[in-house]
GUDREN-717807 format. One record per atom (N, C-alpha, C): atom name; residue in one letter; z, y, x. Coordinates in pm, 1 decimal, always signed. Last residue first. Example, Ala and Ser with C-alpha at 12.3 -4.5 7.8 and 13.67 -1.06 7.14 Angstrom:
BEGIN
(kolmi 'N','s',(+708.0,-225.0,+1285.0)),
(kolmi 'CA','s',(+714.0,-106.0,+1367.0)),
(kolmi 'C','s',(+787.0,+3.0,+1290.0)),
(kolmi 'N','a',(+780.0,-569.0,+1319.0)),
(kolmi 'CA','a',(+780.0,-450.0,+1230.0)),
(kolmi 'C','a',(+780.0,-330.0,+1320.0)),
END
This chain:
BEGIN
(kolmi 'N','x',(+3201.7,+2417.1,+2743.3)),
(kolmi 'CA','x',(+3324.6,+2505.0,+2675.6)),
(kolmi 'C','x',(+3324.3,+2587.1,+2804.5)),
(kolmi 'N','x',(+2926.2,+2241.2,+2705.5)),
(kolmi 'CA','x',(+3009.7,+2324.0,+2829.8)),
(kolmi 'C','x',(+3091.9,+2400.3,+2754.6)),
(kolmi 'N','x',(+2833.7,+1927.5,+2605.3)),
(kolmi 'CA','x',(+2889.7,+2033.0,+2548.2)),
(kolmi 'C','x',(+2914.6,+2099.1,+2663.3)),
(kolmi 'N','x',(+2554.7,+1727.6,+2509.1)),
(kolmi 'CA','x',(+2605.5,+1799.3,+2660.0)),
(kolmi 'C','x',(+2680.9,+1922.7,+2583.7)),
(kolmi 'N','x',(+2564.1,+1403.7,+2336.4)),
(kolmi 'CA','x',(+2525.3,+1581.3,+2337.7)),
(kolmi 'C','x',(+2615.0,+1597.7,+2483.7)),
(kolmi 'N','x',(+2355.5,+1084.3,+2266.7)),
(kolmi 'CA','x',(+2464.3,+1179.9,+2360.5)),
(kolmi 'C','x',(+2465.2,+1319.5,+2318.1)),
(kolmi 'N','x',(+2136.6,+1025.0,+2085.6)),
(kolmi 'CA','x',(+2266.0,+943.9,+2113.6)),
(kolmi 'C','x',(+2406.5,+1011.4,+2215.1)),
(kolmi 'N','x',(+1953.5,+1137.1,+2112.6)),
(kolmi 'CA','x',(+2001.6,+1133.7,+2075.2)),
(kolmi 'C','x',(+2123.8,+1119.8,+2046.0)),
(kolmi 'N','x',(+1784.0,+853.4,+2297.9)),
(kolmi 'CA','x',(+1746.7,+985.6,+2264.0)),
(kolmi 'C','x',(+1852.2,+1020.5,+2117.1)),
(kolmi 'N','x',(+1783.8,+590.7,+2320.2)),
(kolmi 'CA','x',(+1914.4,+668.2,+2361.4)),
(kolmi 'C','x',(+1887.6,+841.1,+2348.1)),
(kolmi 'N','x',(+1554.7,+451.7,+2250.6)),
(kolmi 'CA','x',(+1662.7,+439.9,+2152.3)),
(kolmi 'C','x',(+1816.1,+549.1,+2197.5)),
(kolmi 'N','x',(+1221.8,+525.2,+2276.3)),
(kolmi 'CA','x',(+1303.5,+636.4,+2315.2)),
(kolmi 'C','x',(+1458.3,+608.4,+2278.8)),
(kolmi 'N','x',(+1095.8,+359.0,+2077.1)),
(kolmi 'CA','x',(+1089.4,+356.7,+2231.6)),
(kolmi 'C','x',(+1134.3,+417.4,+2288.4)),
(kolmi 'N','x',(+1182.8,+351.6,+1831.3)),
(kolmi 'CA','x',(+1236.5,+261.1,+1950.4)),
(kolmi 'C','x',(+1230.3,+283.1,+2059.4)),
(kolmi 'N','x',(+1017.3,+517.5,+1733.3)),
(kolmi 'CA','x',(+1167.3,+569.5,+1723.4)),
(kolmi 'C','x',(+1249.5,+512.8,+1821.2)),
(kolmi 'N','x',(+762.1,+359.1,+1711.9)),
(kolmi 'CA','x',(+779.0,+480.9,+1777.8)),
(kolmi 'C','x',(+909.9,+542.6,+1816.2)),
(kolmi 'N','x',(+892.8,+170.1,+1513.9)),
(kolmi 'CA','x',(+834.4,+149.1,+1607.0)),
(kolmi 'C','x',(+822.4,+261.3,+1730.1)),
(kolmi 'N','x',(+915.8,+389.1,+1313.2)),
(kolmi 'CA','x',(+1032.6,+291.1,+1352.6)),
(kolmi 'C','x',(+1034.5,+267.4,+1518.9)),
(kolmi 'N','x',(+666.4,+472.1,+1284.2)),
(kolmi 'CA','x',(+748.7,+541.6,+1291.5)),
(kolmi 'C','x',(+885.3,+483.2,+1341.9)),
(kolmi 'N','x',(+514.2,+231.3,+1202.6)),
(kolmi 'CA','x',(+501.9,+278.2,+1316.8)),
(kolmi 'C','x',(+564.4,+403.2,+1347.0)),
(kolmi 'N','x',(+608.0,+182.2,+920.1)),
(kolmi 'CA','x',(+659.0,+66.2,+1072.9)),
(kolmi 'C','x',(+597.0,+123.6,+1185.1)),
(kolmi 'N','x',(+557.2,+367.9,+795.8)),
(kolmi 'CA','x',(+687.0,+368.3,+828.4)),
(kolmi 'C','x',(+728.6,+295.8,+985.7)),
(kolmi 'N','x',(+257.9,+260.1,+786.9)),
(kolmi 'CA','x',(+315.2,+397.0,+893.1)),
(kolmi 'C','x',(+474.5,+436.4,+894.2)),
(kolmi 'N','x',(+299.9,+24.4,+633.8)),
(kolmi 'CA','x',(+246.0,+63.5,+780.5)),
(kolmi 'C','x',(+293.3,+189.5,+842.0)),
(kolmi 'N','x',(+403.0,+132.1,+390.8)),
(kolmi 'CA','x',(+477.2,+44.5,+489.4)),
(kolmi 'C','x',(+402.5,+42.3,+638.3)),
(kolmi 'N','x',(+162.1,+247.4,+339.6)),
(kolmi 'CA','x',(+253.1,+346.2,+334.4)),
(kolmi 'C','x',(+354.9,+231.8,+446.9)),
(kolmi 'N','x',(-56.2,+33.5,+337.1)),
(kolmi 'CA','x',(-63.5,+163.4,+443.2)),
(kolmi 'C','x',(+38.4,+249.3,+438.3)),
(kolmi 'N','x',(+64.9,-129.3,+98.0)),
(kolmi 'CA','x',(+21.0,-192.9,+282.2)),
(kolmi 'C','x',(+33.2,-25.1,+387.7)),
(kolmi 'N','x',(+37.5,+70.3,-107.5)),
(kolmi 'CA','x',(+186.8,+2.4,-58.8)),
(kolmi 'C','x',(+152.1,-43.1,+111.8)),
(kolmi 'N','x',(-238.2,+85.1,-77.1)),
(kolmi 'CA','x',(-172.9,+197.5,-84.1)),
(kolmi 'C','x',(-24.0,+149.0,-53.0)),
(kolmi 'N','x',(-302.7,-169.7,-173.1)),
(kolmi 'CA','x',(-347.3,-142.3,-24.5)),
(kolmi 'C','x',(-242.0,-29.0,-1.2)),
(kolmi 'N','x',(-225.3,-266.5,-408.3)),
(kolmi 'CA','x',(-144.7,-348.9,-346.3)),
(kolmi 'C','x',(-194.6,-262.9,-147.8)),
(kolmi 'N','x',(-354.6,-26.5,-529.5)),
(kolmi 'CA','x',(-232.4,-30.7,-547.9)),
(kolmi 'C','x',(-195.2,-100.9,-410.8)),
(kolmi 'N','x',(-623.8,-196.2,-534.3)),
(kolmi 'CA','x',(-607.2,-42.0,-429.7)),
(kolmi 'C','x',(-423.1,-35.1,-459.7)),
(kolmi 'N','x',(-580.2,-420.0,-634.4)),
(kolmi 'CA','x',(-551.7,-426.4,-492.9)),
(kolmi 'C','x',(-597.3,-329.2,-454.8)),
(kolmi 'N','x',(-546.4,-332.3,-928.2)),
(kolmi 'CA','x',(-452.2,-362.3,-850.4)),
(kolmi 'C','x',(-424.1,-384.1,-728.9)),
(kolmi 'N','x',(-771.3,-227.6,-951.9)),
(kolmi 'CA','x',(-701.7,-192.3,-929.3)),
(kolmi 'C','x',(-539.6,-193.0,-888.7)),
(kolmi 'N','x',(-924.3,-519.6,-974.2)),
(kolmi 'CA','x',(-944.5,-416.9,-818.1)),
(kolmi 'C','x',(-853.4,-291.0,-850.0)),
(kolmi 'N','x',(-818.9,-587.4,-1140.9)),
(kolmi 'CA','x',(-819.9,-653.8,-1017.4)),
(kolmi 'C','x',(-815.7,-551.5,-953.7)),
(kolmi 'N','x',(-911.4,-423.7,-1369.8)),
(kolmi 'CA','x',(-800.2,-440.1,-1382.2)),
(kolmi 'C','x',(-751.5,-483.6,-1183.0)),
(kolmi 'N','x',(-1180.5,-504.5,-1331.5)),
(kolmi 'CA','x',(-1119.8,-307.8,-1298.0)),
(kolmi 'C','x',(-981.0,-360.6,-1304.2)),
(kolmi 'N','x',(-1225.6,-735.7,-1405.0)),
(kolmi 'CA','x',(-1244.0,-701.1,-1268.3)),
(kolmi 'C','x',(-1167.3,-590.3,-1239.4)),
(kolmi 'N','x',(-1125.9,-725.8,-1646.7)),
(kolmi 'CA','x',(-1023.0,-798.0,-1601.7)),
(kolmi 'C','x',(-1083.3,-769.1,-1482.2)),
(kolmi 'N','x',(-1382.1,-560.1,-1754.9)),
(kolmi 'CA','x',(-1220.5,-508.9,-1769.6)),
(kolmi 'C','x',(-1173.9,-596.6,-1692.4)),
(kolmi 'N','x',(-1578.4,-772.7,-1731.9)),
(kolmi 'CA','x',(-1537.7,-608.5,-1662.5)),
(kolmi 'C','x',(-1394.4,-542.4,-1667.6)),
(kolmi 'N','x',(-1468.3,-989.7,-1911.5)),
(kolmi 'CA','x',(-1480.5,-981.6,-1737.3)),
(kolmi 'C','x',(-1527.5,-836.9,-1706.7)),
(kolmi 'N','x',(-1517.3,-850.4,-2129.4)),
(kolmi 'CA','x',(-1348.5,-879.6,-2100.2)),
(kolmi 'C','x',(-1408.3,-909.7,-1954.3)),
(kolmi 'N','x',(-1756.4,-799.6,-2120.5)),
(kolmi 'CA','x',(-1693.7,-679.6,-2153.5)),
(kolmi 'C','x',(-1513.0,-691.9,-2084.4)),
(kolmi 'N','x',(-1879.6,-1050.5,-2117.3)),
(kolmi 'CA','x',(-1894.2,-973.1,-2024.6)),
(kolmi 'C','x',(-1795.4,-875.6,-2037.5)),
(kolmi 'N','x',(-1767.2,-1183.1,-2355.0)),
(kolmi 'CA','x',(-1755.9,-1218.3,-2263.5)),
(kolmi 'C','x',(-1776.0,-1127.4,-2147.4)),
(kolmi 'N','x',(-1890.9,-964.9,-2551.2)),
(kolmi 'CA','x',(-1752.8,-1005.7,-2515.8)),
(kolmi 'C','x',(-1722.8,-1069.0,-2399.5)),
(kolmi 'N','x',(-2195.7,-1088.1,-2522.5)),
(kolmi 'CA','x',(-2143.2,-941.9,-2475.1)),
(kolmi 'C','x',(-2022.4,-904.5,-2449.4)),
(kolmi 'N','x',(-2169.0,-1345.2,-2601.7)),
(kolmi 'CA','x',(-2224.1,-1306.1,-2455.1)),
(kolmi 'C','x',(-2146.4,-1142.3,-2449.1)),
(kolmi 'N','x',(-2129.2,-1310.3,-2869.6)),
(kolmi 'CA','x',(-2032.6,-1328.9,-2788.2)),
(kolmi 'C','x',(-2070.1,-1334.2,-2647.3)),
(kolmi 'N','x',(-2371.6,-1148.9,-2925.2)),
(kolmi 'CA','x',(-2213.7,-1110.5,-2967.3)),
(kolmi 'C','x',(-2103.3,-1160.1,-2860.6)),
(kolmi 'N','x',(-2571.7,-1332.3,-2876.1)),
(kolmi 'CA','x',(-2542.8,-1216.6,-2822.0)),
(kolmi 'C','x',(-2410.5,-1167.2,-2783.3)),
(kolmi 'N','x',(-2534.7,-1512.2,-3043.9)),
(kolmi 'CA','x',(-2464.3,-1552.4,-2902.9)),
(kolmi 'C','x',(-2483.0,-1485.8,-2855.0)),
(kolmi 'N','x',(-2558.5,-1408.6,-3303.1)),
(kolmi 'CA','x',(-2419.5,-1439.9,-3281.6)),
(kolmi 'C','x',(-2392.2,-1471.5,-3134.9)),
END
């Protein structure tokens, strides 16, 4: 019987680890997508009058 429940015990802490760690590849995949927005932003700044005018000649 303390097999039994030794083995449950382990079984639900494997699962609740996979559960974890998939949640912090999730929680990384959100980190690195917001990252490269913010260095697109970031990048967008450094140039802010690009754009901002046109040269017409009629």
């Amino acid at each position: 019987m303390i097999i039994g429940g030794l083995y449950t015990s382990i079984s639900t802490s494997d699962i609740n680890n996979d559960i974890q760690v998939a949640i912090l590849r999730k929680s990384l995949d959100t980190i690195e997508t917001s990252g490269a927005e913010l260095t697109k932003m970031m990048e967008a700044s450094v140039t802010p009058e690009l754009g901002q005018n046109i040269d017409i000649s009629i």
